[in-house]
C-alpha positions as CSV (number, residue, x, y, z in Angstrom):
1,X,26.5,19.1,-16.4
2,X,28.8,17.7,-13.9
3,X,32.3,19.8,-14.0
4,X,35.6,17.2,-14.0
5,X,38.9,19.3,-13.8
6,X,40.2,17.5,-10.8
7,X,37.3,15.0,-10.4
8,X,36.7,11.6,-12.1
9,X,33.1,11.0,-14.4
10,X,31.5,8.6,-12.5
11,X,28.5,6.8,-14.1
12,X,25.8,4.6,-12.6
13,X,23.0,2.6,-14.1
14,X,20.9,-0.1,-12.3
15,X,19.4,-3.4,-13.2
16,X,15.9,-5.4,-12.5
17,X,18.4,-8.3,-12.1
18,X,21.1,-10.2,-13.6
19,X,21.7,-9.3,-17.3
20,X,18.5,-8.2,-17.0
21,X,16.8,-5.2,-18.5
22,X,17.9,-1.4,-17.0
23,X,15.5,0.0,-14.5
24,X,14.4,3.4,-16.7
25,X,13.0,5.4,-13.8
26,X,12.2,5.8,-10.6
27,X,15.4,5.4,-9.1
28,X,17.1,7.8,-6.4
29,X,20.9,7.8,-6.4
30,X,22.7,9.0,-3.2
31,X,26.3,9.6,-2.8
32,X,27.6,9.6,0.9
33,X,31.4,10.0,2.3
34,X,33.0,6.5,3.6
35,X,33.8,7.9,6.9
36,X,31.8,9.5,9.9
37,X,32.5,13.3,10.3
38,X,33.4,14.4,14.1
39,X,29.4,14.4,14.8
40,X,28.9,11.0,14.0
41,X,26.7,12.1,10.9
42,X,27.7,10.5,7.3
43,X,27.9,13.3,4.6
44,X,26.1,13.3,1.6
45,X,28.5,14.6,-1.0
46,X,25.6,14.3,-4.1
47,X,22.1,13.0,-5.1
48,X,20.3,12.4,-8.0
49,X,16.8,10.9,-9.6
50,X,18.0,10.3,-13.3
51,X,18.3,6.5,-14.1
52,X,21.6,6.5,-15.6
53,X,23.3,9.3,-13.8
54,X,27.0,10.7,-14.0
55,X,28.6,12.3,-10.6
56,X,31.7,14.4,-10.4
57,X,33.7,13.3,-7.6
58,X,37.1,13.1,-6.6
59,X,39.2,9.9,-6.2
60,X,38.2,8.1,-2.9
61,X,36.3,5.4,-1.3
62,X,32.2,6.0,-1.2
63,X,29.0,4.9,-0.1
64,X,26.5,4.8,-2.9
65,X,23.1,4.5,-1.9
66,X,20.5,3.3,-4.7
67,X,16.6,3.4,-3.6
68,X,13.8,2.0,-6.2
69,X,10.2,2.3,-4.4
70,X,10.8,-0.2,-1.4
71,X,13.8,-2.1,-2.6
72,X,17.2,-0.4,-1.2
73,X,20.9,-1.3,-2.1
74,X,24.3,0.2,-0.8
75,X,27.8,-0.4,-1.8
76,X,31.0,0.7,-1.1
77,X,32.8,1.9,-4.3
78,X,36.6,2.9,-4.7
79,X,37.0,6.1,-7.7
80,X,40.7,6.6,-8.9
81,X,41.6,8.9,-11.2
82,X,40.2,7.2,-14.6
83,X,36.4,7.0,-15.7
84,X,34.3,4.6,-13.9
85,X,31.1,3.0,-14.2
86,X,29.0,0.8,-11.9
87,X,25.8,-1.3,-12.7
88,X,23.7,-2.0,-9.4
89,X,21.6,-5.1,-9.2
90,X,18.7,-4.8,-7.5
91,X,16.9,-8.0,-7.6
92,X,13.8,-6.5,-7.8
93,X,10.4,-6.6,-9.6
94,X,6.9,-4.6,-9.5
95,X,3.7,-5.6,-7.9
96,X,0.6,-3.9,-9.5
97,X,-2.7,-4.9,-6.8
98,X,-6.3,-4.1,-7.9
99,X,-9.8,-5.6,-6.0
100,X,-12.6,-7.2,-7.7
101,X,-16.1,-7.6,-5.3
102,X,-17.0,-10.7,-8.1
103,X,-16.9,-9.4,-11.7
104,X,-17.1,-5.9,-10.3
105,X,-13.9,-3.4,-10.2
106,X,-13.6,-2.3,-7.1
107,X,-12.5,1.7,-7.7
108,X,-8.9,2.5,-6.7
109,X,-9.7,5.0,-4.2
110,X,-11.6,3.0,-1.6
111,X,-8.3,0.1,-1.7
112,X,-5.6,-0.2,0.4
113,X,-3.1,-2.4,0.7
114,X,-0.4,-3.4,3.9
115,X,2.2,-5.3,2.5
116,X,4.4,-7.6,4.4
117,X,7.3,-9.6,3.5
118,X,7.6,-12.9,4.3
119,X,4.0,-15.5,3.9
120,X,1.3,-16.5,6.2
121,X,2.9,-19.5,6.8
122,X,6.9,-18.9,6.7
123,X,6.9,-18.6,9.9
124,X,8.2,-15.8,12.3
125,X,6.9,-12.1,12.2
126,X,6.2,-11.1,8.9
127,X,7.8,-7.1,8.5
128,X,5.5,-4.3,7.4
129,X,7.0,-3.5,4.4
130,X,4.4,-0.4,3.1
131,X,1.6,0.5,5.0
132,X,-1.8,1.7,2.4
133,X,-0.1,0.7,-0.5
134,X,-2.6,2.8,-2.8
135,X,-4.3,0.4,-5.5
136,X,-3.5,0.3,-9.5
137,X,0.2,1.6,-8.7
138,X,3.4,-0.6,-9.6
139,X,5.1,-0.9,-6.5
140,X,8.6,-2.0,-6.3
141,X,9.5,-5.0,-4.3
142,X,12.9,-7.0,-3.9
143,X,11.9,-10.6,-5.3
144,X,10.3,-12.9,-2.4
145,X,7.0,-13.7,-0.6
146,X,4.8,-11.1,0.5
147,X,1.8,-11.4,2.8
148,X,-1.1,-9.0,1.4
149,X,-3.7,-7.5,3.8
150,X,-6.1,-5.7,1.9
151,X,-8.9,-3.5,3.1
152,X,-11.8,-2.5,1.5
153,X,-13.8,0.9,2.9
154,X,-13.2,1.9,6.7
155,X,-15.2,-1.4,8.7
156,X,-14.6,-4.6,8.1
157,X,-14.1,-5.8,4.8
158,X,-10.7,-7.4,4.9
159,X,-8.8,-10.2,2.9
160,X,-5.3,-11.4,2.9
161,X,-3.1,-13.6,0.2
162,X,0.2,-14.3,-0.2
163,X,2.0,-13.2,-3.2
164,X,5.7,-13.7,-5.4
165,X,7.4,-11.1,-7.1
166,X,10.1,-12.6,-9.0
167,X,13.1,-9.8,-10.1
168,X,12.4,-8.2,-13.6
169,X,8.7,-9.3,-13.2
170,X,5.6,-7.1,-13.1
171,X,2.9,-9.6,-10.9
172,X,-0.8,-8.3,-11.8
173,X,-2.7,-9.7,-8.7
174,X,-6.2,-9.3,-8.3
175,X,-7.4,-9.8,-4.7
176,X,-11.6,-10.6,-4.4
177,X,-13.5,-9.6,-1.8
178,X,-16.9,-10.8,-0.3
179,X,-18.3,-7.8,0.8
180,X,-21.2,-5.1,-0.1
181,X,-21.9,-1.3,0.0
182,X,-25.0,-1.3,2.9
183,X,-26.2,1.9,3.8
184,X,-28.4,3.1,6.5
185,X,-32.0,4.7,6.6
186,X,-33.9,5.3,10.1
187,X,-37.8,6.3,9.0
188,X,-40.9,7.3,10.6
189,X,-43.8,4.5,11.0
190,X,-42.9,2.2,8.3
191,X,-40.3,1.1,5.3
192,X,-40.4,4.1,2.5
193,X,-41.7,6.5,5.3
194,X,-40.2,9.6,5.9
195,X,-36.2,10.2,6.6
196,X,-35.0,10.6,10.2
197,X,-32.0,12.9,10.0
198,X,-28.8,13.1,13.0
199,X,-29.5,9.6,14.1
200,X,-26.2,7.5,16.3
201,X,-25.7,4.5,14.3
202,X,-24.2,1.4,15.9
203,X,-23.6,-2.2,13.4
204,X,-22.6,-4.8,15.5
205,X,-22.2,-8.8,14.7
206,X,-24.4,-11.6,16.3
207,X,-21.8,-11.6,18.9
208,X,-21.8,-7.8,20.1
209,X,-18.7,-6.9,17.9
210,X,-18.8,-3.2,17.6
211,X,-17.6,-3.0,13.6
212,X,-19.1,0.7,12.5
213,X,-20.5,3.9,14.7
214,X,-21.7,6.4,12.7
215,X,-23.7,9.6,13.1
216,X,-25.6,10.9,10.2
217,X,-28.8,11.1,8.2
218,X,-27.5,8.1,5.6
219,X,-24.5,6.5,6.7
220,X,-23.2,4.0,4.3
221,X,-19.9,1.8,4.6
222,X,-18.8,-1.7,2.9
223,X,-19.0,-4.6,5.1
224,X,-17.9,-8.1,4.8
225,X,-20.5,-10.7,4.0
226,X,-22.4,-11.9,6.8
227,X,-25.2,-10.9,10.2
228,X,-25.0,-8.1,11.4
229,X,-27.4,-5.9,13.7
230,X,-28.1,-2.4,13.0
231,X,-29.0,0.0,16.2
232,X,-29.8,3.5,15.6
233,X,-30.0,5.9,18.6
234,X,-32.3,9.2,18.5
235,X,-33.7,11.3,21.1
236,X,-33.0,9.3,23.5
237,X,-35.2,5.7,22.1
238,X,-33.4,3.0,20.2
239,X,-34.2,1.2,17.6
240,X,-33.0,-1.9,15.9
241,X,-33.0,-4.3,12.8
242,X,-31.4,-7.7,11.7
243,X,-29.9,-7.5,8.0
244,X,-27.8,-10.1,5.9
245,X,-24.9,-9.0,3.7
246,X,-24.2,-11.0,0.5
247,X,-21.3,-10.5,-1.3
248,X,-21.6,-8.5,-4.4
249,X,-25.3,-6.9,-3.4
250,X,-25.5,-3.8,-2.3
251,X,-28.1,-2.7,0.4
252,X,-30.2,-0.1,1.8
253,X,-31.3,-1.0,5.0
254,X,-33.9,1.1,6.9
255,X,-34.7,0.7,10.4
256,X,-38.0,1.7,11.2
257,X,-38.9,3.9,14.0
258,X,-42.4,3.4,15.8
């Protein structure tokens, strides 16, 4: 409990927006000095993570710094000698991003989500807000557009939207991908023959784009719908096969070795 004697009680709460409804977590609440010390460096006089919490401090001017996920706000604030209270607006709202491949969940683990601010098509350089923005987690944003790039696996499977938060809204956005779990068999003689383990894997598009190298027994990785071909190196012969990805079918593609 903060200690007062020759200090003021100094309380701070925050809002989504405007008479809107108090933020009830997730806040971090930082207390700087006005003024540069001799070093250059700005002191931090006191901190805290409580929604609604009251400093000690003596009368003066201060910088208090107010952080919520991705939105920040700082404000100058004068403290005299009576009890003073401040309400911070932060204009802000949640986005909460899942993926779909079509009526299928996509599980949270293999998402990830860069999230830019500004849309495809506002024009200029859209700024990396949060880079692998983990799936199924309400993430603070300050209300605007946001460009969404969201990756699926480790290859290729990528699609991007544009998206509004509006301030003291939670936006549940569902992003679809076209894409498919393939995984990789090379086997002696003929399809269903014996496994070849420790081969170099290589999947490639139609027009020699390298999207995957692997080395394994059974590699497996999403990839976007579309052609692709698969090359598997061992012991010094190569061996090849076409294969079609549609969206929502999962594959197990064996190249044969003969």
């Amino acid at each position: 409990m903060p200690q007062f004697t020759d200090r003021t009680p100094v309380n701070f709460d925050a809002r989504y927006k405007q008479n809107g409804q108090f933020v009830r977590g997730g806040l971090h609440w930082r207390v700087f000095a006005d003024q540069p010390e001799a070093n250059g460096a700005i002191a931090l006089i006191t901190e805290s993570r409580d929604a609604a919490p009251t400093f000690a401090l003596r009368p003066g001017t201060y910088i208090v710094h107010t952080a919520f996920g991705t939105v920040a706000q700082a404000q100058k604030v004068e403290i005299g000698t009576g009890p003073f209270r401040q309400t911070m607006v932060l204009n802000a709202g949640a986005l909460k991003l899942v993926g779909k491949v079509g009526e299928r969940d996509i599980p949270n683990a293999r998402l990830a989500f860069d999230i830019f601010a500004g849309g495809l098509f506002d024009g200029g350089e859209p700024r990396l807000v949060m880079r692998q923005a983990p799936a199924g987690d309400l993430i603070a944003l300050t209300e605007g557009t946001y460009h969404i790039v969201s990756v699926y696996g480790d290859a290729n499977a990528t699609i991007r939207a544009d998206i509004r938060i509006r301030a003291g809204q939670v936006t549940d956005a569902t992003i679809h991908h076209r894409a498919a779990n393939v995984s990789l068999r090379l086997v002696k003689e003929r399809e269903g023959g014996e496994p070849i383990g420790n081969a170099a894997w290589t999947v490639l598009t139609p027009g020699g784009d390298v999207i995957k190298e692997s080395i394994g027994a059974f590699p497996s990785m999403v990839l976007q719908e579309g052609e692709y071909l698969a090359i598997a190196r061992y012991e010094g012969r190569v061996f090849n096969r076409k294969f079609q990805v549609e969206a929502g079918k999962d594959l197990e593609l064996q190249v044969v070795a003969r």
